[in-house]
C-alpha positions as CSV (number, residue, x, y, z in Angstrom):
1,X,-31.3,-27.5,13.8
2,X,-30.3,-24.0,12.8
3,X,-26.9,-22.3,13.7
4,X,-26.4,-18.4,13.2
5,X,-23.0,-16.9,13.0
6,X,-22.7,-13.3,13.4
7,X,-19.4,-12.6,11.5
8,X,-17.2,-9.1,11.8
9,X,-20.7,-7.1,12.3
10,X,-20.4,-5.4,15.9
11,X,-23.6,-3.4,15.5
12,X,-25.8,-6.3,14.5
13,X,-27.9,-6.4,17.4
14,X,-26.7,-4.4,20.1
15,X,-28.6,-1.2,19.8
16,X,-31.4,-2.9,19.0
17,X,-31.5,-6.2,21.2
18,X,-35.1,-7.1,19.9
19,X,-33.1,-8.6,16.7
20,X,-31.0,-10.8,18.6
21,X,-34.5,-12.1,20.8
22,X,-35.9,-13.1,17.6
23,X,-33.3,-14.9,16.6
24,X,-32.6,-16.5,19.6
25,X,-36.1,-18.3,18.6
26,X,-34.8,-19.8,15.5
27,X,-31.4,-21.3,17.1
28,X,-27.9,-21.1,19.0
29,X,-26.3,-17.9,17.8
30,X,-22.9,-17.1,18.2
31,X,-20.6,-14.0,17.3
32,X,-17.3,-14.3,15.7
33,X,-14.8,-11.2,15.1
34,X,-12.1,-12.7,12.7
35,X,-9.2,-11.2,10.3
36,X,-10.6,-9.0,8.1
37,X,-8.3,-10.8,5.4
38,X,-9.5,-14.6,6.4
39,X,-11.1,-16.5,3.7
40,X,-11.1,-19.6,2.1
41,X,-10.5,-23.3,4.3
42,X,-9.4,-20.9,7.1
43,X,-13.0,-19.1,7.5
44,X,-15.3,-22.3,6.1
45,X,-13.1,-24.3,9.7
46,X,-14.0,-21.3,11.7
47,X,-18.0,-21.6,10.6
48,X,-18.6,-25.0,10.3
49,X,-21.8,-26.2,11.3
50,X,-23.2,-22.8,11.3
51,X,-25.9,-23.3,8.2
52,X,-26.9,-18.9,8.6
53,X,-24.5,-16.5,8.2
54,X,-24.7,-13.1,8.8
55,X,-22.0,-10.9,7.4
56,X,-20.0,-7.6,7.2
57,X,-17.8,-6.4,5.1
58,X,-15.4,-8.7,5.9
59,X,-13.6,-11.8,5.7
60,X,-14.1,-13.0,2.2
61,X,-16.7,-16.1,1.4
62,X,-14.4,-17.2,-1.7
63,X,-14.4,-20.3,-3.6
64,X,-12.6,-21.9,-1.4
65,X,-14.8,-21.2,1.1
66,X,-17.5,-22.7,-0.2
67,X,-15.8,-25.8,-1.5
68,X,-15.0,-26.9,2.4
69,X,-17.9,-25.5,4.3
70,X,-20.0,-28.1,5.0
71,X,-24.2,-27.1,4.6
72,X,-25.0,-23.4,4.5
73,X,-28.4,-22.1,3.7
74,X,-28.3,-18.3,4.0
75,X,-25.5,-15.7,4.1
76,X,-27.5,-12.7,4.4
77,X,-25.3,-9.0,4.4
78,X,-25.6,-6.5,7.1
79,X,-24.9,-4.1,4.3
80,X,-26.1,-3.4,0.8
81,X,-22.3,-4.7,-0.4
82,X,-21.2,-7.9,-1.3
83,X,-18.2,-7.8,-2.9
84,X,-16.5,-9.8,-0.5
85,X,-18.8,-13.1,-1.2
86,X,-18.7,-15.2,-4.2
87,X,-21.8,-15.3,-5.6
88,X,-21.5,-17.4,-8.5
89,X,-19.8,-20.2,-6.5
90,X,-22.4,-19.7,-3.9
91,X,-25.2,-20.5,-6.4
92,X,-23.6,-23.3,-7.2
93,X,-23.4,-24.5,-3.9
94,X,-27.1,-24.0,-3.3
95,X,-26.6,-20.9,-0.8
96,X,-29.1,-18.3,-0.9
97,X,-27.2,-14.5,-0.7
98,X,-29.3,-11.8,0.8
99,X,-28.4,-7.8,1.2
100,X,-30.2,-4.4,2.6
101,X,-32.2,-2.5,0.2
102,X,-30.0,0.3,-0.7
103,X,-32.8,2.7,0.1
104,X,-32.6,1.8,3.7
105,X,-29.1,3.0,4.0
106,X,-29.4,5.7,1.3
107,X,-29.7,9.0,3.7
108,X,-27.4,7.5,6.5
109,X,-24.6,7.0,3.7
110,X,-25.2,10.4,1.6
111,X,-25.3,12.3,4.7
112,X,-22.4,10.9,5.8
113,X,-20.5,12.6,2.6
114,X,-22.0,15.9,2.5
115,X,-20.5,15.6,6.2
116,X,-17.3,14.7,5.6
117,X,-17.2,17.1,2.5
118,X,-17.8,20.2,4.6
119,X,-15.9,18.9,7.6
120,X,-12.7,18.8,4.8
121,X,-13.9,21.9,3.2
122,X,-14.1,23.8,6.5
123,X,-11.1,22.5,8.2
124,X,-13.4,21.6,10.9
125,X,-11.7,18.9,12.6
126,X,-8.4,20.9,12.8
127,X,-10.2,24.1,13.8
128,X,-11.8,22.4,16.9
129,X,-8.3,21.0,18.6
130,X,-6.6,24.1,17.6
131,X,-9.7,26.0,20.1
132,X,-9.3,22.4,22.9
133,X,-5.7,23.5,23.2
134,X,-6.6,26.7,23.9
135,X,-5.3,28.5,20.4
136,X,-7.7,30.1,19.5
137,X,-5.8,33.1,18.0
138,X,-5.3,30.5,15.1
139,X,-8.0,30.9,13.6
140,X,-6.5,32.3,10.5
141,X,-4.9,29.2,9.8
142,X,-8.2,27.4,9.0
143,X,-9.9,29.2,5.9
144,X,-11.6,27.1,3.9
145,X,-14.4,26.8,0.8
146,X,-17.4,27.1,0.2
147,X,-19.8,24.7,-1.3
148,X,-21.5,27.2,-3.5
149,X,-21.8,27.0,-7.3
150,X,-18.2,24.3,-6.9
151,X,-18.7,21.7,-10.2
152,X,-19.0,18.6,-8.1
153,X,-18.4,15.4,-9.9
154,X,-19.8,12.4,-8.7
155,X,-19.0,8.8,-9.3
156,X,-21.9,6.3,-9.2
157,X,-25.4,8.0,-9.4
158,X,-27.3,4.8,-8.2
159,X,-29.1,5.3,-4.6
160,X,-27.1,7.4,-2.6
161,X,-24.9,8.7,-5.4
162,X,-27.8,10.4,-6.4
163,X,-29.3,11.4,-3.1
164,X,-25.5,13.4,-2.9
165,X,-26.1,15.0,-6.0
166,X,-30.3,16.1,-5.0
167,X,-28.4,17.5,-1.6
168,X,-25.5,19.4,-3.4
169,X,-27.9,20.6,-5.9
170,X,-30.8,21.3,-4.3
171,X,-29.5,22.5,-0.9
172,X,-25.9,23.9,-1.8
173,X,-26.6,25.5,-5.6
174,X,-23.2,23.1,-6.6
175,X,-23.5,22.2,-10.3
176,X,-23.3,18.4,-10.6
177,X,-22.2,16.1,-13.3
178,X,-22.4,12.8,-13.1
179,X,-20.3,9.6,-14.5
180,X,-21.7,6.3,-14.2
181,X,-21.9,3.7,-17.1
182,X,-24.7,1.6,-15.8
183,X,-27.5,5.2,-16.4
184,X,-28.2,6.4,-20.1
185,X,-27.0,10.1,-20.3
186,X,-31.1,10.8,-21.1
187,X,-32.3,9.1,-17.5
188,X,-29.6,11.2,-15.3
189,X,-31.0,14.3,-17.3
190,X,-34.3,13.2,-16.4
191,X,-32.5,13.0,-13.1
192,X,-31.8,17.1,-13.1
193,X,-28.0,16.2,-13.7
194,X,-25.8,16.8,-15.9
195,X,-24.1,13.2,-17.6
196,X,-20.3,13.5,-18.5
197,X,-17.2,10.9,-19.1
198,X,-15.2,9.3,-16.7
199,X,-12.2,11.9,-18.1
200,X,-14.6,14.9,-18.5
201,X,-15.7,14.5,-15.2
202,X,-12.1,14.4,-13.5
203,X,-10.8,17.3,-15.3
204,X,-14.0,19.7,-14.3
205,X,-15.0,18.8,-10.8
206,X,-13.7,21.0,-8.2
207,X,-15.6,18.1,-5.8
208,X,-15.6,14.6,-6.8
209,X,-17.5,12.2,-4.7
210,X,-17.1,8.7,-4.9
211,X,-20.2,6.2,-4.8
212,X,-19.8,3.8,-7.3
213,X,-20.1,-0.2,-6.6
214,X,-16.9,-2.3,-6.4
215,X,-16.3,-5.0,-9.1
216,X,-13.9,-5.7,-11.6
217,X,-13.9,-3.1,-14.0
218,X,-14.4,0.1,-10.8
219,X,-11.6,-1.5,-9.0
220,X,-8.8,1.5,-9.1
221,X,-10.5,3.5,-11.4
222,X,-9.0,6.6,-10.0
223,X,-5.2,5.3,-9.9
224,X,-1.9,7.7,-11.1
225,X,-3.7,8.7,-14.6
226,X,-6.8,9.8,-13.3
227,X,-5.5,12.2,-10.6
228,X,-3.4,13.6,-13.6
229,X,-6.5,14.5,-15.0
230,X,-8.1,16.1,-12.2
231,X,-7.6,20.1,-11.5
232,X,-5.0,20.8,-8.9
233,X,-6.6,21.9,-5.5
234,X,-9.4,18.8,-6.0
235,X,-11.2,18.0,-2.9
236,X,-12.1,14.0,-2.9
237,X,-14.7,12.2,-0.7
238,X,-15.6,8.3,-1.0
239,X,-18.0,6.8,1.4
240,X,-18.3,3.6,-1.5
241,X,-15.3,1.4,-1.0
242,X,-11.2,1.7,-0.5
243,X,-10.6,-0.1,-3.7
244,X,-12.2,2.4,-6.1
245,X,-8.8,4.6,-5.6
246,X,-5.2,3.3,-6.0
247,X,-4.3,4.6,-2.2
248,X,-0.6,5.4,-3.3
249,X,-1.6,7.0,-6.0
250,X,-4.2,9.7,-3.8
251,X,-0.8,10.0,-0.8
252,X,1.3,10.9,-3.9
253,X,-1.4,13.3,-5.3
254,X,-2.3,15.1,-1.9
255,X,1.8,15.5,-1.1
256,X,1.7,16.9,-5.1
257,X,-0.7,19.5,-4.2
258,X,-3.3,18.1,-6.8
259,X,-5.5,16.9,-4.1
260,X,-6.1,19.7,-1.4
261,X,-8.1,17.3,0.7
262,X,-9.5,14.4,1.2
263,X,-12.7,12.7,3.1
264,X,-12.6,8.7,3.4
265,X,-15.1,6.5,5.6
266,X,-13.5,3.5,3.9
267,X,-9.9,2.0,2.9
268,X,-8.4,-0.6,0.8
269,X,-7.7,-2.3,4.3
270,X,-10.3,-2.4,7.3
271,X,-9.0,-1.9,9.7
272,X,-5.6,0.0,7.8
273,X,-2.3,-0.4,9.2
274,X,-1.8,2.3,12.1
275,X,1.6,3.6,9.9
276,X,-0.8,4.5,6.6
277,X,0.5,7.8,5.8
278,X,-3.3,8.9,4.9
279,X,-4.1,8.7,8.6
280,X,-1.2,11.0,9.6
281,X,-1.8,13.9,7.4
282,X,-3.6,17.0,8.1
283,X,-5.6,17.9,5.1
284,X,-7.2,13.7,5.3
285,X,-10.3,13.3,7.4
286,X,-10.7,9.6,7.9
287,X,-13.6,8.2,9.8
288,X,-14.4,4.0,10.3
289,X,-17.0,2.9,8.1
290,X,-19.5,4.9,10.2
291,X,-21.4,5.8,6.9
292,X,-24.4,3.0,8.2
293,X,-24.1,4.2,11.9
294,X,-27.3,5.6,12.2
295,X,-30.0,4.6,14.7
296,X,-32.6,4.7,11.2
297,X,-30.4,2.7,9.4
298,X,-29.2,-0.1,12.0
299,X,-33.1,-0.2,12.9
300,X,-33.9,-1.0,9.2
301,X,-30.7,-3.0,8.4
302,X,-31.3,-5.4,11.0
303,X,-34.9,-6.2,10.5
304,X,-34.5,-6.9,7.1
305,X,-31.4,-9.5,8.0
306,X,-33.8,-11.3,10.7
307,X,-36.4,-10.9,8.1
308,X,-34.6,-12.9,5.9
309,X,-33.4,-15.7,8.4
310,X,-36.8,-16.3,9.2
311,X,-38.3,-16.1,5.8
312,X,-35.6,-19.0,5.3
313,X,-36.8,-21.1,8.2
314,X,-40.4,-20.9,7.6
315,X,-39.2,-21.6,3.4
316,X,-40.3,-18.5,2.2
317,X,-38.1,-16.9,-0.1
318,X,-36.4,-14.0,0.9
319,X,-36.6,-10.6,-0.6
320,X,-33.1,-8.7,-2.2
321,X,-31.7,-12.2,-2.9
322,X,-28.6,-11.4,-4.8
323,X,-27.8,-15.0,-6.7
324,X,-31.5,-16.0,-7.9
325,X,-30.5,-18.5,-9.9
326,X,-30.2,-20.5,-6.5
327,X,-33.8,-20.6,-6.0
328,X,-33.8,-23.6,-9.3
329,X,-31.9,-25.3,-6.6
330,X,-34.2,-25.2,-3.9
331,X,-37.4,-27.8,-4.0
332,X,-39.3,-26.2,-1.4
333,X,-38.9,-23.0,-3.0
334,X,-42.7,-20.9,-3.3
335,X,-43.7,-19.2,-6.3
């Protein structure tokens, strides 16, 4: 009766097999790797008859999607994203959406930028083939900054945005300011940071972090204009999503000078084309979407997705559903 595809996630279940045994009890499963840029009649062909999705950050579960796929009861994220899924068509469609709790991936994903920042702070990368080639003598060539009492500016001070900021603060003595529309400026005082505009933020940060949701109104909210604003010698880090910066915008910004470096665990494209100039040049540090990749995190990631899938099976409802509206659409639905 029930039919899980496991779409574009390669970790779901494979350093942790117990999640697969589970839901091996529930149905036929089956993995599918497709086109990061399928959607549409396309994807719905590719999953039909598969009523429980799991799902990555890719393809995209757009209208069209939904309008051909035949019966689907749950897509539930590996991931506290879900950008790439339609939620309002989904509701209408009667499918339940389902994501992570952002605190399970909170430390994985704010570690993951305090490492990249001092990696691209510290020249580390470059340092450490310089010394495999046996050049050590080099060492000159790789002075770098420190973290210490640097304005760092971050961008979305939700979950990890703010676990950034407690680390900066708390552990680097960086002064942090924070932009993010969806806080009052008197809760991210209560926070211990400081609130500032969008453009104050740009033109003080010597650091600006980026950790802001995707949507509508965040999509390219640092393009041409903004890096204008920003002081020249800027050190950037995003660990959100590709689409928050125009990405010819940052390569004509780091050639400029503006930007002195750069720390990116996601792109506009996943995978990006092999010729992207940000993956040639020396002062860029970019790293897979590894910002999950964290024994903790996969652990409590994938429970909560087979958490879900059974929750669905047995009619319970689900916890973190995105689209509740659904549930009016559901007669077996418990209150």
């Amino acid at each position: 009766m029930y039919k899980v595809a496991i779409v574009n996630s390669s970790s779901f279940g494979k350093y942790f097999p117990e999640h697969i045994e589970r839901l091996k009890k529930i149905g036929n499963i089956e993995r599918f790797t497709l086109p990061g840029n399928m959607h549409g009649k396309e994807l719905a062909e590719k999953l039909m008859g598969f009523n429980i999705i799991i799902a990555s950050v890719t393809p995209f579960y757009d209208r069209e999607f939904f309008e051909y796929k035949d019966e689907t009861l749950l897509i539930t994220r590996h991931g506290i994203g879900y950008n790439n899924i339609d939620i309002k068509t989904a509701t209408e469609k009667g499918v339940i959406v389902t994501k992570v709790p952002g605190v399970v991936e909170r430390e994985a994903v704010a570690e993951t930028a305090i490492a990249l920042l001092m990696a691209v702070m510290r020249k580390i990368r470059e340092a450490s083939l310089k010394a495999r080639e046996g050049k050590w003598e080099e060492r000159a060539n790789f002075i770098g900054w420190e973290i210490k009492d640097k304005t760092v500016g971050i961008i979305g001070y939700g979950n990890i945005g703010s676990r950034v900021g407690e680390i900066l603060k708390n552990g680097f003595n960086a002064k942090v300011i924070a932009y993010d529309p969806n806080i009052p400026d008197e809760k991210l005082k209560q926070m211990g940071v400081e609130p500032a505009s969008l453009e104050e933020l740009l033109s003080r940060s010597d650091i600006i972090s980026l950790n802001a949701s995707l949507n509508e109104k965040s999509r390219y909210m640092i393009s041409e204009k903004e890096f204008n604003m920003m002081k020249n010698g800027v050190i950037i880090v995003n660990t959100a999503r590709g689409e928050l910066m125009d990405e010819e915008a940052l390569i004509k910004a780091i050639k400029s000078g503006k930007v002195a470096g750069v720390g990116l665990d996601v792109m506009k494209d996943e995978p990006p084309d092999p010729q992207n100039p940000l993956l040639h040049m020396d002062n860029v540090l970019v790293t897979p979407h590894i910002s999950a990749y964290t024994y903790e995190c996969l652990k409590g990631m994938g429970d909560k997705v087979v958490s879900d899938v059974e929750k669905i099976v047995n009619k319970e409802i689900p916890d973190e559903i995105i689209n509740k509206d659904v549930l009016e659409k559901l007669p077996w639905r418990k209150i």
